[in-house]
DOVEX-207681 format. One record per atom (N, C-alpha, C): x, y, z; residue in one letter. Coordinates in pm, whole numbers, padded with zeros to 5 digits, always signed. Layout:
<rs>
XYZa
...
</rs>
This chain:
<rs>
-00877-04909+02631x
-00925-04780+02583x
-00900-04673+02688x
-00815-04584+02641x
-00821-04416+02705x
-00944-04396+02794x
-00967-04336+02863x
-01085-04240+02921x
-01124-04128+02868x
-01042-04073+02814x
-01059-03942+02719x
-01110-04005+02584x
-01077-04112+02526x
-01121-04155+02416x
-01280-04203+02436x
-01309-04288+02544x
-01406-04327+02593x
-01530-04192+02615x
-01493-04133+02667x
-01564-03972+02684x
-01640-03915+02569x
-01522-03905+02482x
-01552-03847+02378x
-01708-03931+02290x
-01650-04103+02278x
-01765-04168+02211x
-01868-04146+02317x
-01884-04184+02430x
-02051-04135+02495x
-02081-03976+02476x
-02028-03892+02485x
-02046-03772+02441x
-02100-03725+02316x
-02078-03787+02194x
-02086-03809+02029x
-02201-03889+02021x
-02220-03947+02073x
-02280-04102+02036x
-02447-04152+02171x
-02391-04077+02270x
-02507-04055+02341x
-02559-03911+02435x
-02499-03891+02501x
-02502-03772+02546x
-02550-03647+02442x
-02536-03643+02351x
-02615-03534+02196x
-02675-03583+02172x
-02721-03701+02185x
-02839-03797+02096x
-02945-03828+02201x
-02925-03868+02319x
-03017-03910+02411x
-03008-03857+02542x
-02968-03728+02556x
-02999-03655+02687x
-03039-03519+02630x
-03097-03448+02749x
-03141-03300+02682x
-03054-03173+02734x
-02952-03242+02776x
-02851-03091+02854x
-02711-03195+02797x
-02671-03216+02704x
-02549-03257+02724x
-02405-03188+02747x
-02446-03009+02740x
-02326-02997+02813x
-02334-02954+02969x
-02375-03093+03073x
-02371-03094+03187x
-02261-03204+03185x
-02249-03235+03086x
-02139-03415+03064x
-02031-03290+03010x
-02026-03213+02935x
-01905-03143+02878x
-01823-03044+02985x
-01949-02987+03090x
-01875-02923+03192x
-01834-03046+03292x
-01836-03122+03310x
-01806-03254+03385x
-01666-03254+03329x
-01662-03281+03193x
-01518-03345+03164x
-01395-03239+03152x
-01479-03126+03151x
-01361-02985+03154x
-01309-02956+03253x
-01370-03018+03386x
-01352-02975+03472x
-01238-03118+03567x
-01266-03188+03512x
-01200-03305+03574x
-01101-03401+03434x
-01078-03348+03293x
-01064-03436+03241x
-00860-03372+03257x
-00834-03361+03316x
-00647-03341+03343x
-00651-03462+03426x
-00714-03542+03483x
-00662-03610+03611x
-00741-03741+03551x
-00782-03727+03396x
-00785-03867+03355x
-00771-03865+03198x
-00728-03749+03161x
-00708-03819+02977x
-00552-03857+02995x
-00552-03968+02913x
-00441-04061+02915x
-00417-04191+02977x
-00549-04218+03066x
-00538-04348+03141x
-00651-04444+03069x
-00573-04540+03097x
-00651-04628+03011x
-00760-04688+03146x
-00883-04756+03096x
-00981-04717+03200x
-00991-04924+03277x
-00903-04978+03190x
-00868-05097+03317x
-00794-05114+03395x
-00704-05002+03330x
-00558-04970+03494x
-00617-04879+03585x
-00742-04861+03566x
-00756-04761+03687x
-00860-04853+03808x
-00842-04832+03928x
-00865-04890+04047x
-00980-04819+04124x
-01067-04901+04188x
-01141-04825+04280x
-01101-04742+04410x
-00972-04784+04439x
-00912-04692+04513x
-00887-04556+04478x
-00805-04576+04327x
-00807-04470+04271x
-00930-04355+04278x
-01037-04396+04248x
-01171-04381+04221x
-01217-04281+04367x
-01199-04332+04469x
-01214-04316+04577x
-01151-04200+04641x
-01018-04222+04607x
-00925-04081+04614x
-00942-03977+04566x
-00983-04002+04453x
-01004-03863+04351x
-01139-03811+04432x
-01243-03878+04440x
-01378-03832+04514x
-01365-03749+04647x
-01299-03821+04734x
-01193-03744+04823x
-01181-03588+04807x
-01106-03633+04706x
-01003-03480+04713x
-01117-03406+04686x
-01196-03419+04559x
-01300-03351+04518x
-01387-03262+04623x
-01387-03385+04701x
-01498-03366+04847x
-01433-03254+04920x
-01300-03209+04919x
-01262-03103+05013x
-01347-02984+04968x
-01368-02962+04818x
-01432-02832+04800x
-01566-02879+04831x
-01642-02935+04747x
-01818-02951+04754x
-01819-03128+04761x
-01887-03152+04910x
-01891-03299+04910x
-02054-03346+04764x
-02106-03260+04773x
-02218-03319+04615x
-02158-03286+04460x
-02074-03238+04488x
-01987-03195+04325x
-01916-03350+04294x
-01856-03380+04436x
-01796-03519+04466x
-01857-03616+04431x
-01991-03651+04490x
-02057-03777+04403x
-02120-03756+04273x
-02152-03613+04220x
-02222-03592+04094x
-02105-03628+04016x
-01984-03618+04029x
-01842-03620+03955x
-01859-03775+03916x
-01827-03845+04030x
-01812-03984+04024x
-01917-04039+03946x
-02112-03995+03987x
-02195-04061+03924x
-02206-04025+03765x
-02143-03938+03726x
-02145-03922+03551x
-01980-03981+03511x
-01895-04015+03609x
-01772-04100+03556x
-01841-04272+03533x
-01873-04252+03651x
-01968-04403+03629x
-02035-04463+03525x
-02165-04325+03487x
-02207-04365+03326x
-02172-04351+03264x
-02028-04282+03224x
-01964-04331+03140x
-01883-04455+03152x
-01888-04502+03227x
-01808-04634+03231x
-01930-04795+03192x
-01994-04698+03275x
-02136-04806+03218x
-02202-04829+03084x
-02181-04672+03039x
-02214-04705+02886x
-02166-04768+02816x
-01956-04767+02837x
-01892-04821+02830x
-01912-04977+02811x
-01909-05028+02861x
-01953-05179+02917x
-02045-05232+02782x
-02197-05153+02812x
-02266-05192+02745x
-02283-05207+02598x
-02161-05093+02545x
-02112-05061+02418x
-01991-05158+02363x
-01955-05269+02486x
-01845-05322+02442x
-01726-05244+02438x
-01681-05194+02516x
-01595-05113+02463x
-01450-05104+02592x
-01544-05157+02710x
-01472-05189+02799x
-01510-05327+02878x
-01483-05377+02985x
-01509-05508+03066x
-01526-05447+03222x
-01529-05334+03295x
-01535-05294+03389x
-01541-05170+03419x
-01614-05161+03547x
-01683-05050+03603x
-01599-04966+03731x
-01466-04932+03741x
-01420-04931+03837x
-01495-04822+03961x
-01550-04786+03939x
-01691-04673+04004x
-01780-04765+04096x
-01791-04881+04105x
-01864-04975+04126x
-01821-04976+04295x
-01871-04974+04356x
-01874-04976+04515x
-01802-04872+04593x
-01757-04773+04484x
-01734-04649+04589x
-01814-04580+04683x
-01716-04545+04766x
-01846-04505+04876x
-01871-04332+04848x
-02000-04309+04834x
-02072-04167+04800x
-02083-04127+04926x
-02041-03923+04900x
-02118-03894+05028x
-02298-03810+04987x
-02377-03818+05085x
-02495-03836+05023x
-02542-03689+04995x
-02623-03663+04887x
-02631-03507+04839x
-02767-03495+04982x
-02771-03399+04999x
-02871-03319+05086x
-02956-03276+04973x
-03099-03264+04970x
-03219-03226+04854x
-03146-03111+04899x
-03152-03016+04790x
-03134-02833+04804x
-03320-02801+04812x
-03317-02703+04875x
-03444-02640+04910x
-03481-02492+04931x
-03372-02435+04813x
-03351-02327+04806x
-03479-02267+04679x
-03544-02175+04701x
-03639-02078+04609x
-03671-01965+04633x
-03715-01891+04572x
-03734-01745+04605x
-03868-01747+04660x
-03793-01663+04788x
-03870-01643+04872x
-03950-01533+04887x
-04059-01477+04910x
-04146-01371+04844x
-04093-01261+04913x
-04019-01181+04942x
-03983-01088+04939x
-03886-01045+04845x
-03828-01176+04759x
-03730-01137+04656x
-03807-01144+04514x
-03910-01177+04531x
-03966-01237+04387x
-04009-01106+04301x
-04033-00986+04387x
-04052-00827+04302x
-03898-00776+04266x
-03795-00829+04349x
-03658-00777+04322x
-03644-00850+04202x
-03638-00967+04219x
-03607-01086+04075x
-03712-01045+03981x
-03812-00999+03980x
-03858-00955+03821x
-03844-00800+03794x
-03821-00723+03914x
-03776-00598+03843x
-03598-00604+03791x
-03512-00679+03772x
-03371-00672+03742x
-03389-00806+03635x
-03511-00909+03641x
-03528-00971+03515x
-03545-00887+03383x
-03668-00791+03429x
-03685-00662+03309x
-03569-00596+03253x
-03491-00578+03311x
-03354-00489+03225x
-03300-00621+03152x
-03289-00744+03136x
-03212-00782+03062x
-03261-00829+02931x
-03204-00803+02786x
-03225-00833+02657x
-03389-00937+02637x
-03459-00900+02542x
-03564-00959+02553x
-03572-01112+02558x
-03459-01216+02451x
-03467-01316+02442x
-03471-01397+02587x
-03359-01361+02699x
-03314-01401+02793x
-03423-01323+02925x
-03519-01268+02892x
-03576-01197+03007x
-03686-01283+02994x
-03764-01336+02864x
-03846-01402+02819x
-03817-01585+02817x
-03682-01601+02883x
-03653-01736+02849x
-03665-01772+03059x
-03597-01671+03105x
-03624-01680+03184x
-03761-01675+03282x
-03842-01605+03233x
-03993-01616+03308x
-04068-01736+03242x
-03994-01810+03134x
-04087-01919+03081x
-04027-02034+03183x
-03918-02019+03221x
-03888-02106+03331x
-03936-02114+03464x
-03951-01990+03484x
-03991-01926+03634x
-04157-01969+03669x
-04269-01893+03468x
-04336-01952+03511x
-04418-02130+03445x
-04340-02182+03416x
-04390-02358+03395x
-04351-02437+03501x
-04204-02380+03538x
-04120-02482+03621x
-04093-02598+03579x
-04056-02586+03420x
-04000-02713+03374x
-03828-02695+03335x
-03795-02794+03347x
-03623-02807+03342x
-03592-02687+03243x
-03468-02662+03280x
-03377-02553+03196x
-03372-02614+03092x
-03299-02741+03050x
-03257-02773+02940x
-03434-02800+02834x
-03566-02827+02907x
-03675-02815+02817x
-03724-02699+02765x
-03707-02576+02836x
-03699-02483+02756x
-03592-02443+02730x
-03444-02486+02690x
-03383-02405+02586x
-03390-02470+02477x
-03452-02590+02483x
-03478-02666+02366x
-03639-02683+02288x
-03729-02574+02368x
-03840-02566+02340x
-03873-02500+02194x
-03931-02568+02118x
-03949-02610+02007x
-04076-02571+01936x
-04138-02490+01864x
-04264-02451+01757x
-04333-02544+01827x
-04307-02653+01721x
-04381-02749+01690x
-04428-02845+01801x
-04386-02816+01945x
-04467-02888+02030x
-04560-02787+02097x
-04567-02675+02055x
-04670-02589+02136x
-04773-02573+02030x
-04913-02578+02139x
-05003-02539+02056x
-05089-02445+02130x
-05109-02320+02056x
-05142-02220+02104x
-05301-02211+02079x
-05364-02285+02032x
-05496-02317+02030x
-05567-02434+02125x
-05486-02526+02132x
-05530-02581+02274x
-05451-02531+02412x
-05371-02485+02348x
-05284-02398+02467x
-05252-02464+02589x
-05155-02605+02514x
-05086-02689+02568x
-04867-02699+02542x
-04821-02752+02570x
-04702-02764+02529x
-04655-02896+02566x
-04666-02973+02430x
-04588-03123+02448x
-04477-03182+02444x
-04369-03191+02510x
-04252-03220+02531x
-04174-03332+02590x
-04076-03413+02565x
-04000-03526+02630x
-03929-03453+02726x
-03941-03493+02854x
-03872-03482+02946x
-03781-03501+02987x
-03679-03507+03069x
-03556-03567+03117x
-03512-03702+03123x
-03699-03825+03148x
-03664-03927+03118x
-03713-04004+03008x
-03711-03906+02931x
-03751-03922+02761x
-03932-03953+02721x
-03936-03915+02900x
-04144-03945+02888x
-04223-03812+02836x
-04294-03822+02798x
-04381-03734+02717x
-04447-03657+02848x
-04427-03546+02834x
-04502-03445+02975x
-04574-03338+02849x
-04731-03271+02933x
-04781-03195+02870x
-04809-03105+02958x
-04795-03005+02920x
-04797-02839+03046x
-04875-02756+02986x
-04993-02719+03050x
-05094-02596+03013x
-05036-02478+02966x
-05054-02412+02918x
-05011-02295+02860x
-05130-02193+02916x
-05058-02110+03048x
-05131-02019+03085x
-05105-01898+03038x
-05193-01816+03045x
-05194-01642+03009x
-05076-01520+02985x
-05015-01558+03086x
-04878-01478+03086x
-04753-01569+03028x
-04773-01686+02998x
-04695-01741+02894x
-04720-01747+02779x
-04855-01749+02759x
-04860-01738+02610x
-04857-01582+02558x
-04866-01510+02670x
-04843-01349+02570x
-04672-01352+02548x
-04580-01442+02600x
-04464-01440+02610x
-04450-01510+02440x
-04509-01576+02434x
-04473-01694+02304x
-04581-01647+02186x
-04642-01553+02216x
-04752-01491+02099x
-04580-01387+02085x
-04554-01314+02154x
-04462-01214+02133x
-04325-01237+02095x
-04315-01404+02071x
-04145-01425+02035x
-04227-01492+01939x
-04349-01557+01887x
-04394-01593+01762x
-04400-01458+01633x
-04366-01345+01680x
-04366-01243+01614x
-04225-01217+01515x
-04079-01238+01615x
-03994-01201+01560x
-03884-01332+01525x
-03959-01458+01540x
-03897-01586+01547x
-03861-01648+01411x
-03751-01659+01347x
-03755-01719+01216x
-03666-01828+01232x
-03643-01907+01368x
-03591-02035+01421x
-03690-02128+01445x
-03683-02262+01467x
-03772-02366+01465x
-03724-02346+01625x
-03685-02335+01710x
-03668-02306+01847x
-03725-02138+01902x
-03787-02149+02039x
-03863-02055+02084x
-03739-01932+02126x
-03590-02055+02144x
-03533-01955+02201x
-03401-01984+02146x
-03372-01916+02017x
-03227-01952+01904x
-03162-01977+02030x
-03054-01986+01929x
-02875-01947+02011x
-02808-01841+01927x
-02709-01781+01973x
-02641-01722+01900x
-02590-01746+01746x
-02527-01879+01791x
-02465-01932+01647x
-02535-02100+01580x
-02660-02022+01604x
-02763-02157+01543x
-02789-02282+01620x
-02864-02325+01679x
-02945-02435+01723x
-03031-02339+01856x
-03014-02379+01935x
-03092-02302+02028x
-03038-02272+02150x
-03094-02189+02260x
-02993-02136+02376x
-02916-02171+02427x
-02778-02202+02483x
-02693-02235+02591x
-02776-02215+02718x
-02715-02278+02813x
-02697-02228+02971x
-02627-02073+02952x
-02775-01988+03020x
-02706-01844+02998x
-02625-01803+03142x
-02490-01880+03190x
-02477-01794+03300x
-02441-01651+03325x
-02380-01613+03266x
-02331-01492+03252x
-02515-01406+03253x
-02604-01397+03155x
-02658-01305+03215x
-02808-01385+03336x
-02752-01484+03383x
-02821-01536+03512x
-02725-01437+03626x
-02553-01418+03599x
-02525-01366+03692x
-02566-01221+03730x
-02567-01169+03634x
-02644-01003+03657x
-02741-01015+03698x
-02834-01079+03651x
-03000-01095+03732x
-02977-01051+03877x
-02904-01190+03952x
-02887-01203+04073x
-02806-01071+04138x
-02717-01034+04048x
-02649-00924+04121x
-02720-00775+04119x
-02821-00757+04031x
-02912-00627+04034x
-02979-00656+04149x
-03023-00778+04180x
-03158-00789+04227x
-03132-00823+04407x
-02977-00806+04413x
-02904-00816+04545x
-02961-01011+04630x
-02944-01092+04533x
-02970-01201+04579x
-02894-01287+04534x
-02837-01400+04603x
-02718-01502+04626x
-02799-01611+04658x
-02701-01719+04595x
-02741-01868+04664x
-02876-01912+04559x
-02914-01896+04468x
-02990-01878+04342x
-02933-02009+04203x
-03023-02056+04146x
-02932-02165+04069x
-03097-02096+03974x
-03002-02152+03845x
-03154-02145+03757x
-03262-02284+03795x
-03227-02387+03858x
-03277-02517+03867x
-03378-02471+03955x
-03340-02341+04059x
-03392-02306+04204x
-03539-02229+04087x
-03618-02218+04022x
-03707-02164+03987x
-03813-02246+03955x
-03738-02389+03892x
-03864-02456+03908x
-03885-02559+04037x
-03792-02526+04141x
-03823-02585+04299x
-03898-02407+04363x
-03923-02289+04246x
-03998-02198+04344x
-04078-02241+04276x
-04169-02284+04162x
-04291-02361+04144x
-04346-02474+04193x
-04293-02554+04251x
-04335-02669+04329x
-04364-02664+04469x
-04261-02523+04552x
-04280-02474+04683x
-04383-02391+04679x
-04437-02294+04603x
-04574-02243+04615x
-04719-02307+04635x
-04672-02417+04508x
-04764-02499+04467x
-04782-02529+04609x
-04701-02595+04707x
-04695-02683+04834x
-04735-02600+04976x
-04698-02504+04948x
-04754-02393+05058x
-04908-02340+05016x
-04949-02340+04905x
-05074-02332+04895x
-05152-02438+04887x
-05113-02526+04988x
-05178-02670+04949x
-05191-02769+04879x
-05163-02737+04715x
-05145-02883+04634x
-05090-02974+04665x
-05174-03092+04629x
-05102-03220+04732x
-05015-03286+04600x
-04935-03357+04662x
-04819-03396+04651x
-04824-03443+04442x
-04941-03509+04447x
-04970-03559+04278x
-04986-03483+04169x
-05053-03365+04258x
-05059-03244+04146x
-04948-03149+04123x
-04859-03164+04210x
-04673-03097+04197x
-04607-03199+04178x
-04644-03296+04141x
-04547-03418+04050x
-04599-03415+03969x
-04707-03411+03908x
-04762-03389+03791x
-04742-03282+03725x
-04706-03175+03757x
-04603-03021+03733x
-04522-03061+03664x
-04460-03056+03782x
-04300-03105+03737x
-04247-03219+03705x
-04340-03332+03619x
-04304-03423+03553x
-04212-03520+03595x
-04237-03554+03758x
-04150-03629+03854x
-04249-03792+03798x
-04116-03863+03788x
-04192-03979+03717x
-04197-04079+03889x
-04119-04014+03982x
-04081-04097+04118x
-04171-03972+04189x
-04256-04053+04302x
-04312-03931+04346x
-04191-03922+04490x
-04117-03979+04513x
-03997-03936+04570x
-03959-03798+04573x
-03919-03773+04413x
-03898-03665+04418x
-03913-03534+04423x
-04063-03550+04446x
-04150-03413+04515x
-04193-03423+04679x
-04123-03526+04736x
-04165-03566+04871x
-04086-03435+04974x
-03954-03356+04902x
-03901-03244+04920x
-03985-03110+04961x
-04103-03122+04884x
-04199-03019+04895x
-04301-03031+05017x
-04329-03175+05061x
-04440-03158+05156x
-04418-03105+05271x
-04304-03082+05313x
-04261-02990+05440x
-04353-02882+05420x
-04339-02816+05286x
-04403-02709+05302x
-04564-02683+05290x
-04623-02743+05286x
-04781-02780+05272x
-04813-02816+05424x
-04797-02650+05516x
-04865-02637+05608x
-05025-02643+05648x
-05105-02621+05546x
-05260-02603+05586x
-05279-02736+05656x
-05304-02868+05630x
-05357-02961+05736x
-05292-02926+05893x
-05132-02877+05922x
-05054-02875+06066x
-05157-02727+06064x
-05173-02641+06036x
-05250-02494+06040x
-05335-02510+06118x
-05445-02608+06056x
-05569-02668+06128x
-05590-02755+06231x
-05462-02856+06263x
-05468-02920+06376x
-05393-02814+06465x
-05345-02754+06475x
-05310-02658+06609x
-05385-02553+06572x
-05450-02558+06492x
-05638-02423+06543x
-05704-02521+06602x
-05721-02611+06636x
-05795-02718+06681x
-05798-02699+06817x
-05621-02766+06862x
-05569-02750+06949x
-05557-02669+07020x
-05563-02497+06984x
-05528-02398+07034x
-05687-02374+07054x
-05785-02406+06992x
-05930-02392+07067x
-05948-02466+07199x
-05903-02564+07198x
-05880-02680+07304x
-05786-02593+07419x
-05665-02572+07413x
-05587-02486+07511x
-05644-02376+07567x
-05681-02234+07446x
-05720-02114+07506x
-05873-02115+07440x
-05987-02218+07522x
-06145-02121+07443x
-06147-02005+07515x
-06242-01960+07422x
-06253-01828+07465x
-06380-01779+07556x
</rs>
């Protein structure tokens, strides 16, 4: 079997059916699928595999293993679907992503909502529902009527690893979703243009950033500025995994750097100890 043929069935067949961003698999294959439609996927070698990661690696060494680790599941799905006998992805060597730890930092956060305000209501409103839940992009562009309830003023949703997460519905979100419950005649909070519900808006993510004179910005970076607040104002580590619906508390272990108050208090301690007065 092709690789391009192979693509296509996990794409059709799982990736639309059982992930919630599947075109993160479609920009994957647009971007890399010249340097594999046409090969059939048992003539290809881990060397091969290796090389290509390589080259990749000259521009962005994490573009490099994110490349390889979604060639992989597709090869794995592969497998499991019968459809192939091997994984040639299988013992390549990764280079290792660095956590990003990038969020807006409070001197930009009045720039980023005064240049959020100029843009079209759907997308000014899709964006502060991100900014303020801090749940994945792809859960709110797929956020849905029927899991919000504006009387218990909760919002119930499957997550990234298909687990059921429930997020309070505070004040300035629900005047957001009282106010798109007004002009909404989609079963989604936030259409799309041509029916189902929003894309990845980059284009007007890029104006945001460029009114608001700030770089180095990802939409992902909004709900790591909800987990870094959370962490600088002290919430310990369970209650910003419990946020952000980290099923590994691994993956909020990123944040405790910033949950200075206990180091605050042992060098007021200390510094009583050095200089009393």
């Amino acid at each position: 079997m092709n690789v391009d043929h192979l693509y296509k069935l996990y794409y059709d067949r799982h990736a639309t059916v059982r992930t919630r961003c599947p075109e993160n698999v479609h920009y994957f294959w647009k971007a890399h699928e010249k340097t594999w439609t046409g090969r059939e996927v048992e003539s290809i070698t881990k060397r091969e595999i290796q090389d290509w990661m390589d080259d990749v690696a000259q521009s962005s060494r994490s573009s490099a293993t994110r490349a390889v680790n979604q060639l992989s599941a597709i090869f794995g799905w592969g497998i499991k679907r019968g459809y192939i006998e091997s994984n040639p992805c299988i013992g390549v060597e990764r280079y290792k992503i660095k956590s990003r730890e990038r969020f807006l930092m409070p001197g930009e956060l009045s720039k980023f909502r005064a240049s959020l305000n100029q843009e079209p209501e759907l997308l000014r409103d899709f964006f502060y529902i991100c900014l303020l839940t801090g749940a994945r992009r792809g859960n709110v562009q797929a956020m849905r009527w029927d899991e919000i309830d504006l009387d218990l003023n909760i919002w119930r949703f499957d997550s990234k690893n298909d687990d059921s997460q429930v997020l309070p519905i505070m004040p300035a979100v629900k005047a957001i979703l009282l106010r798109r419950a007004l002009v909404s005649t989609s079963p989604f909070v936030f259409p799309g243009r041509y029916g189902g519900h929003l894309k990845e808006p980059k284009r007007a993510w890029a104006r945001v950033l460029k009114r608001a004179g700030i770089s180095n910005l990802r939409i992902h970076d909004l709900r790591r500025t909800v987990g870094s607040y959370m962490a600088i104002k002290g919430e310990s580590a369970y209650v910003i995994g419990k946020a952000l619906g980290h099923r590994d508390q691994r993956s909020t272990a990123v944040y405790a750097k910033l949950n200075l108050e206990p180091v605050k208090s042992a060098f007021g301690t200390i510094e009583s100890i050095l200089l009393p007065s």
